[in-house]
N, CA, C and O atoms as CSV, one atom per row, in Angstrom:
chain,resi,resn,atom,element,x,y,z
A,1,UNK,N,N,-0.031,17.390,-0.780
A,1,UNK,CA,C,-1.358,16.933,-0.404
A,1,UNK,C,C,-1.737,15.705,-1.226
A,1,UNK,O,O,-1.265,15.645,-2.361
A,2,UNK,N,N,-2.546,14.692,-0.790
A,2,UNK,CA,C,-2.824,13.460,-1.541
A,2,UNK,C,C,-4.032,13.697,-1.601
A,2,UNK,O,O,-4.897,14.148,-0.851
A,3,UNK,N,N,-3.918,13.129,-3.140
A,3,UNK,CA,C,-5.263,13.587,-4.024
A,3,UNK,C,C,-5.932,12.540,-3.518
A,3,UNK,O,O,-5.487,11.515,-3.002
A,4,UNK,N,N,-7.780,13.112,-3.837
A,4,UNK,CA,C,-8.782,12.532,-3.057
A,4,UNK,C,C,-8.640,10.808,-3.382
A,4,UNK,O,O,-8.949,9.971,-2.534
A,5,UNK,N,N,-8.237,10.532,-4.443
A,5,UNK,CA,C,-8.749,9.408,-4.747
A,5,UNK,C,C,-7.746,8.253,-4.241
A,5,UNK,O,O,-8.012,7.052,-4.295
A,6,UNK,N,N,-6.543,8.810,-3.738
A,6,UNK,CA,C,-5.822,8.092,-3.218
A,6,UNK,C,C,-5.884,8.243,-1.381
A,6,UNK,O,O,-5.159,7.517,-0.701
A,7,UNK,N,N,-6.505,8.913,-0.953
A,7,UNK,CA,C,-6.730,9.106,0.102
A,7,UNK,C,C,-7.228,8.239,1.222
A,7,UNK,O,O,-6.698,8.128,2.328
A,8,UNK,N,N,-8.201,7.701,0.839
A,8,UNK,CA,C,-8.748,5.975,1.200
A,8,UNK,C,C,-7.805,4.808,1.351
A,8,UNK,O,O,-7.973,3.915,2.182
A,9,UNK,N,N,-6.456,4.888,0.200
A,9,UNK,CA,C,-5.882,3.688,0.245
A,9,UNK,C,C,-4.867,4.275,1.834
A,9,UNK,O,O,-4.872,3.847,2.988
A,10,UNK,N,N,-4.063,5.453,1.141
A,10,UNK,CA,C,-3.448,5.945,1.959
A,10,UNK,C,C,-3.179,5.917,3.694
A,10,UNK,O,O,-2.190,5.922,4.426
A,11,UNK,N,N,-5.183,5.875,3.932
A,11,UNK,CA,C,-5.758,5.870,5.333
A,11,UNK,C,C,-5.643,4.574,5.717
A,11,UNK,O,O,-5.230,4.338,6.853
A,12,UNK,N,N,-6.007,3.459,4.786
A,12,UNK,CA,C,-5.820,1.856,5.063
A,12,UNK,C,C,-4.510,1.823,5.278
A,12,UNK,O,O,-4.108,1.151,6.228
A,13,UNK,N,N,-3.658,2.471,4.523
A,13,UNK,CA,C,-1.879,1.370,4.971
A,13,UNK,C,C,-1.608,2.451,5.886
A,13,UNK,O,O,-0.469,2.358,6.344
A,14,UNK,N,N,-2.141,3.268,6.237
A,14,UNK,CA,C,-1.232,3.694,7.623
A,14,UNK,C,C,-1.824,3.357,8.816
A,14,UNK,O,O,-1.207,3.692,9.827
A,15,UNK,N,N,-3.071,2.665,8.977
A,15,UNK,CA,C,-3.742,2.217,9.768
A,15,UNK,C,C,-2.970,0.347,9.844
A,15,UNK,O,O,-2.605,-0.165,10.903
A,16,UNK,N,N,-2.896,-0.292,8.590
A,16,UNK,CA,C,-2.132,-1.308,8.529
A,16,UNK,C,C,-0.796,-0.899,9.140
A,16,UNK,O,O,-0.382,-1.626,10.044
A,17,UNK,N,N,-0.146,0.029,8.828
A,17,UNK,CA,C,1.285,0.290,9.576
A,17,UNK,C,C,1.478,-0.243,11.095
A,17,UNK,O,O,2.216,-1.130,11.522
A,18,UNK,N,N,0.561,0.601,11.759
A,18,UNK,CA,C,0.088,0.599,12.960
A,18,UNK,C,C,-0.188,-0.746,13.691
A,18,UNK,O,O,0.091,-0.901,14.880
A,19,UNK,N,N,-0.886,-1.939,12.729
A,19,UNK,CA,C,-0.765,-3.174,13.278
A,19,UNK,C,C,0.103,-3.879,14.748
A,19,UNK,O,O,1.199,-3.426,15.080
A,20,UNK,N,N,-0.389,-4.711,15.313
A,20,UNK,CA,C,0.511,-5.179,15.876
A,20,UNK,C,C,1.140,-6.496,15.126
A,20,UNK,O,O,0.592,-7.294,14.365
A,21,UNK,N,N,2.360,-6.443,15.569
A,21,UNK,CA,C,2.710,-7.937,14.563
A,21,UNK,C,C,3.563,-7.922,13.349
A,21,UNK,O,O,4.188,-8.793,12.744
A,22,UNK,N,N,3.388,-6.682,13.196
A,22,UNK,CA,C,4.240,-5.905,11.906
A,22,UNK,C,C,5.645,-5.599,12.218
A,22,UNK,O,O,5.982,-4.941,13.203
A,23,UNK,N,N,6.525,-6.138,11.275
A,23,UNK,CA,C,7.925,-6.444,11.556
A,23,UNK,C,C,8.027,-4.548,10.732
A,23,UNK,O,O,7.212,-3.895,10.080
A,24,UNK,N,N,9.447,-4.260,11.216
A,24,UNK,CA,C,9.718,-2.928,11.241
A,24,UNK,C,C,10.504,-2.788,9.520
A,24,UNK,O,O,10.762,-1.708,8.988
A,25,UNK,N,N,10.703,-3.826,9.048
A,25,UNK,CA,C,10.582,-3.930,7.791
A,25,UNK,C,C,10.075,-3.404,7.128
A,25,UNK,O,O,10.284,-2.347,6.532
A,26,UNK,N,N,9.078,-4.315,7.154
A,26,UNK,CA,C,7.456,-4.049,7.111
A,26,UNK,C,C,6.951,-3.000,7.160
A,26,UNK,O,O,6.415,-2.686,6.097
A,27,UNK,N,N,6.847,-2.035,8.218
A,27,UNK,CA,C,6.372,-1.102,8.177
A,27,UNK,C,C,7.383,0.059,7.500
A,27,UNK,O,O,6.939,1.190,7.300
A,28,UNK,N,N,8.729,-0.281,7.171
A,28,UNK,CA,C,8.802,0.757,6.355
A,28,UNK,C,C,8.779,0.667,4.621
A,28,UNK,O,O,9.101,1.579,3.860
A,29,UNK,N,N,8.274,-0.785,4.217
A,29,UNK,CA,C,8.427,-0.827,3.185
A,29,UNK,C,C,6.733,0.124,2.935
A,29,UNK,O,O,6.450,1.105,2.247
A,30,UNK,N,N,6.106,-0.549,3.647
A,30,UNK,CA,C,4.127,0.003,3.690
A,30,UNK,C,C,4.440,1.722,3.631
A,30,UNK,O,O,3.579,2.401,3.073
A,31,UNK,N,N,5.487,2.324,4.117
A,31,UNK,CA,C,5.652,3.535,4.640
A,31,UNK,C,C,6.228,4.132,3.042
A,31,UNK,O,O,5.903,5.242,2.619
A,32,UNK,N,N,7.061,3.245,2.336
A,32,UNK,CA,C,7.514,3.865,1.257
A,32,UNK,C,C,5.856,3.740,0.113
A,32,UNK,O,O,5.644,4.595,-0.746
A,33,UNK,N,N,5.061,2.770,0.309
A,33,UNK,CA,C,3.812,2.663,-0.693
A,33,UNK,C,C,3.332,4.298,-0.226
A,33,UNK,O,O,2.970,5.195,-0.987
A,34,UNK,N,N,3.455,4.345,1.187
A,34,UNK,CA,C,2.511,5.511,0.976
A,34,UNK,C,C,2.756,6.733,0.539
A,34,UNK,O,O,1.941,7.580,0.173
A,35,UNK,N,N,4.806,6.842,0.630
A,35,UNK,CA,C,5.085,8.396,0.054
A,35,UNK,C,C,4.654,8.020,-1.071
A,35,UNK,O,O,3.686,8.749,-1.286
A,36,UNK,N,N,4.812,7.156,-2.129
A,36,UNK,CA,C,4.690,7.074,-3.510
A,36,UNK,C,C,3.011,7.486,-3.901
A,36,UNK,O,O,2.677,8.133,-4.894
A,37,UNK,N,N,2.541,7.207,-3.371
A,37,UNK,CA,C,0.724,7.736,-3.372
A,37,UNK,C,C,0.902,9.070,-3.019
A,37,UNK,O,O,-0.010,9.713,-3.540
A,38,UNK,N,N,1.397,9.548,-2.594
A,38,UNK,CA,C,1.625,11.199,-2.150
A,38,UNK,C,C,2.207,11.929,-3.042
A,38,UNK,O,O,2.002,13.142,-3.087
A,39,UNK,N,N,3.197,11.167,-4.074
A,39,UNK,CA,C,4.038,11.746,-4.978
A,39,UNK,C,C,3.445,12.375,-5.810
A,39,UNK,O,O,2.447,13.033,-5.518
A,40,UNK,N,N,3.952,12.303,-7.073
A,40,UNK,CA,C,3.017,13.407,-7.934
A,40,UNK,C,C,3.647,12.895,-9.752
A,40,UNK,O,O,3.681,13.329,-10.904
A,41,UNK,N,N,4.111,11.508,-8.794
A,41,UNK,CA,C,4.263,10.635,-10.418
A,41,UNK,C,C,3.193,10.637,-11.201
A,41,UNK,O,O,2.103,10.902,-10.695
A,42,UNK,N,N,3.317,10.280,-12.870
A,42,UNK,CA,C,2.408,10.093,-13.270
A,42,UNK,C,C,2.242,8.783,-13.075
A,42,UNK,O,O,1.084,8.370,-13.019
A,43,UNK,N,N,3.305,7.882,-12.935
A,43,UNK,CA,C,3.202,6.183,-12.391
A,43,UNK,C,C,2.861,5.943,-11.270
A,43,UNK,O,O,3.209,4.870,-10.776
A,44,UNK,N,N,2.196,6.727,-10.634
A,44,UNK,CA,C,2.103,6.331,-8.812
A,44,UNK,C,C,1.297,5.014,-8.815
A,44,UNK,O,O,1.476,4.072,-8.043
A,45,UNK,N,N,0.516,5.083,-9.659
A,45,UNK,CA,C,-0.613,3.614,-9.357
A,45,UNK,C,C,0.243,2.531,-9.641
A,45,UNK,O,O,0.119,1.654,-8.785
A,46,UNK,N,N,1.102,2.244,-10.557
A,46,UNK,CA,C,1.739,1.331,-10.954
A,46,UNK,C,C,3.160,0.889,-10.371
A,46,UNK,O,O,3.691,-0.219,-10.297
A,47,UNK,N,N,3.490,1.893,-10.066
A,47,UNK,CA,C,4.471,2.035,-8.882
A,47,UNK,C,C,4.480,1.321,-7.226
A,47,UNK,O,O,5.252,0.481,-6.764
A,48,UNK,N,N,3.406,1.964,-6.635
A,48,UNK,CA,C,2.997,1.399,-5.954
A,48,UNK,C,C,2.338,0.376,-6.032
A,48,UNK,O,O,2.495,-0.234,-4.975
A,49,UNK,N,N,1.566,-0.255,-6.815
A,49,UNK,CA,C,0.877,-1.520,-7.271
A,49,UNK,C,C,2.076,-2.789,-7.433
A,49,UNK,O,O,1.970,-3.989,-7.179
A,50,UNK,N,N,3.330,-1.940,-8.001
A,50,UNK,CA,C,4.441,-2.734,-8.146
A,50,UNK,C,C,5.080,-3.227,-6.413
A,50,UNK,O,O,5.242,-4.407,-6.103
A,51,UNK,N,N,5.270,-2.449,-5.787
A,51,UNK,CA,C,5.646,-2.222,-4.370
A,51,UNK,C,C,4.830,-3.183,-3.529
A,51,UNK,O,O,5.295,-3.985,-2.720
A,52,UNK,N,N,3.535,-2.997,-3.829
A,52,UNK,CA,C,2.695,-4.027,-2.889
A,52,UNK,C,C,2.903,-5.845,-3.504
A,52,UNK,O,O,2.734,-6.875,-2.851
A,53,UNK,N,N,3.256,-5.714,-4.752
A,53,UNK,CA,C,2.945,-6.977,-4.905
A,53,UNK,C,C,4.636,-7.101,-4.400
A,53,UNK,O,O,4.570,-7.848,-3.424
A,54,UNK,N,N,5.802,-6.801,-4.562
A,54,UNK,CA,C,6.959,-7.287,-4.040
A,54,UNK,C,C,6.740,-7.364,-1.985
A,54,UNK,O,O,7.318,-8.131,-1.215
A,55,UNK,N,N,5.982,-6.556,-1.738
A,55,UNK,CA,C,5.853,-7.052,0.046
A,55,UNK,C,C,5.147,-8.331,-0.038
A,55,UNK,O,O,5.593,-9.270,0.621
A,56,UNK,N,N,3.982,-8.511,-0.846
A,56,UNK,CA,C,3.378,-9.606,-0.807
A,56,UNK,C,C,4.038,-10.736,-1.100
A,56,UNK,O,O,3.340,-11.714,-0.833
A,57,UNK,N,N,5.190,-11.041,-1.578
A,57,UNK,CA,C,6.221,-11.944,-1.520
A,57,UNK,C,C,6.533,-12.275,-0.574
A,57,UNK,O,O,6.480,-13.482,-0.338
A,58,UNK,N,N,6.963,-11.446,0.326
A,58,UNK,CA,C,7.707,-11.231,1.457
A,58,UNK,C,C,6.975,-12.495,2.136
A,58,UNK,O,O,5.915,-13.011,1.783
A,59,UNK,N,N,8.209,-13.025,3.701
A,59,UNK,CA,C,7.102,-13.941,4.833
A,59,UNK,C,C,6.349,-13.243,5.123
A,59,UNK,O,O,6.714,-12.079,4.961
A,60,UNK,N,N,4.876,-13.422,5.712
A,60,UNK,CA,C,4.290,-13.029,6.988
A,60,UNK,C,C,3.558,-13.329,6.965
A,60,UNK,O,O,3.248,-13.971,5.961
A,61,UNK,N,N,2.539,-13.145,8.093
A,61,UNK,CA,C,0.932,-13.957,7.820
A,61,UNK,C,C,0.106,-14.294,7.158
A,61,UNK,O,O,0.440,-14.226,5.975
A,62,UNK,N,N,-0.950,-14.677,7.323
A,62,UNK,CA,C,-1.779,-14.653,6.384
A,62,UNK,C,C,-2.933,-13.440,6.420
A,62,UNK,O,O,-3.685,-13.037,5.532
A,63,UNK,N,N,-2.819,-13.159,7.366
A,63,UNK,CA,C,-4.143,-11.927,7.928
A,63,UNK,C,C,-3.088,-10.546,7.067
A,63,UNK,O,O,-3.669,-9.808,6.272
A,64,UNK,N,N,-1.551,-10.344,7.346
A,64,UNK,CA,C,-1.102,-9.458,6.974
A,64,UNK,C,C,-0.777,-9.561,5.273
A,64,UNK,O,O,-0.461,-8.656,4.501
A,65,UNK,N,N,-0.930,-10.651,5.080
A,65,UNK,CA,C,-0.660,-10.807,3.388
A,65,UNK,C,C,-2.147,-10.421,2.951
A,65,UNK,O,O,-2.109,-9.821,1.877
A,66,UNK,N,N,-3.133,-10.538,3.323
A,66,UNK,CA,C,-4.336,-10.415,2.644
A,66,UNK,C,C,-4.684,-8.794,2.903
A,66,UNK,O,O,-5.488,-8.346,2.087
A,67,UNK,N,N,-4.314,-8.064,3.679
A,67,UNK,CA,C,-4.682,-6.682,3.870
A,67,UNK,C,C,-3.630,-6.387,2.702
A,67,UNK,O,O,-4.157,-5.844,1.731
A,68,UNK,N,N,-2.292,-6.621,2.586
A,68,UNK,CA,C,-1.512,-6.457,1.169
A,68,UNK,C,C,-2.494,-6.558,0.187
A,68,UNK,O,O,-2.678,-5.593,-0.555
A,69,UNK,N,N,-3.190,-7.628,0.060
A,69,UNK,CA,C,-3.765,-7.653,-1.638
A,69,UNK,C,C,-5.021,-6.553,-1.794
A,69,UNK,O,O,-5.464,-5.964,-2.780
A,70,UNK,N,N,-5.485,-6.540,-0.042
A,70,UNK,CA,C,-6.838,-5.490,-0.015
A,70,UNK,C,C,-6.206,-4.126,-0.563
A,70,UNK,O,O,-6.934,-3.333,-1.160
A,71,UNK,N,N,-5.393,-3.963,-0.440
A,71,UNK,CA,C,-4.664,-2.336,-1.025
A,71,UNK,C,C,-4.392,-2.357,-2.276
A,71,UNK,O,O,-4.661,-1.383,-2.979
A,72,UNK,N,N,-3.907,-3.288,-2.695
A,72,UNK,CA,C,-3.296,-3.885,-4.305
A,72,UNK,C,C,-4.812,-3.804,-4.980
A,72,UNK,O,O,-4.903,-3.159,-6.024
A,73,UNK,N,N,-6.072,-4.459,-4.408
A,73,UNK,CA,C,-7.461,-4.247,-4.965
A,73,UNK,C,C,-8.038,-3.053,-4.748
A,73,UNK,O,O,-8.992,-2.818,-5.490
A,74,UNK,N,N,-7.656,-1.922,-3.676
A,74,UNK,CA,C,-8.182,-0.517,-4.090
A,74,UNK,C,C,-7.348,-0.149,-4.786
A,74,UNK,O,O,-7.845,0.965,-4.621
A,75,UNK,N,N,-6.526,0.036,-5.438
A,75,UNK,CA,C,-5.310,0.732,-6.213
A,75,UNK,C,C,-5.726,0.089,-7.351
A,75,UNK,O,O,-5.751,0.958,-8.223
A,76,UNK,N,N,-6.087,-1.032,-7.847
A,76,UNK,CA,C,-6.538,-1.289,-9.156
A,76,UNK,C,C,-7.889,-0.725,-9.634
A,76,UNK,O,O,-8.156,-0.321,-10.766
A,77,UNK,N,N,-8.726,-0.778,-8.504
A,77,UNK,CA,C,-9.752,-0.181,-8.967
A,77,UNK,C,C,-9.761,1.225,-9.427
A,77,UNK,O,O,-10.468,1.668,-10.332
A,78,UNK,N,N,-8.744,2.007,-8.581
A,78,UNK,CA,C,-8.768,3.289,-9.135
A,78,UNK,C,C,-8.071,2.976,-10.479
A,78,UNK,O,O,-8.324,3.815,-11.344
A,79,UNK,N,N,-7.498,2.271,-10.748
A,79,UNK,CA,C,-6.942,2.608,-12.270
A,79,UNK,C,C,-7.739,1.851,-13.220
A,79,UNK,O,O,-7.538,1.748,-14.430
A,80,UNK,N,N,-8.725,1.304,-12.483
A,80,UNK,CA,C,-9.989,1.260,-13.712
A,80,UNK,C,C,-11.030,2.176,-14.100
A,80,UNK,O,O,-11.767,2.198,-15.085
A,81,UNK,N,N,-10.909,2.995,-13.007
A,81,UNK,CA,C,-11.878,4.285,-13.384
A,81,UNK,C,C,-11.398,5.190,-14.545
A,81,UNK,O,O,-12.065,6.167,-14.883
C-alpha cells in the first residue's frame, strides 16, 4: 500500500503515464518512479527524485519535461516536511 503522503505524487505520474505523446520508454521509466514510491525504502524520496531528474535529461517536450519537474517539486516538498 502507498503511504498517504506519497499518494498524490503517485496519482500525478500515473495520470502522466497515460498521456498522449508519451514514448513507451517513457512510460516505463515513469512506471519504475512509481514502484519505487510504493517501495518501502528508506531512500524512496531520493531515489526516485534521482529517477526523475535522469528522465528529465531525456528528449521530449517541453509540456512533458515540465510535468517531470512538477513531480520532482512534489517529492521535494515532502522531504521538507
Amino acid at each position: 500500500m502507498v503511504s498517504p503522503q506519497f499518494q498524490e505524487i503517485v496519482t500525478f505520474l500515473q495520470a502522466f503515464q497515460e498521456e498522449e505523446g508519451l514514448s513507451k520508454k517513457m512510460k516505463e521509466r515513469v512506471n519504475s518512479v512509481i514502484l519505487l514510491l510504493q517501495g518501502n525504502s528508506s531512500l524512496v524520496i531520493e531515489k526516485s527524485l534521482a529517477a526523475l531528474e535522469e528522465l528529465g535529461s531525456l528528449e521530449m517536450s517541453s509540456y512533458h519535461r515540465t510535468k517531470i519537474w512538477e513531480a520532482a517539486s512534489m517529492l521535494e516538498s515532502v522531504l521538507a516536511r
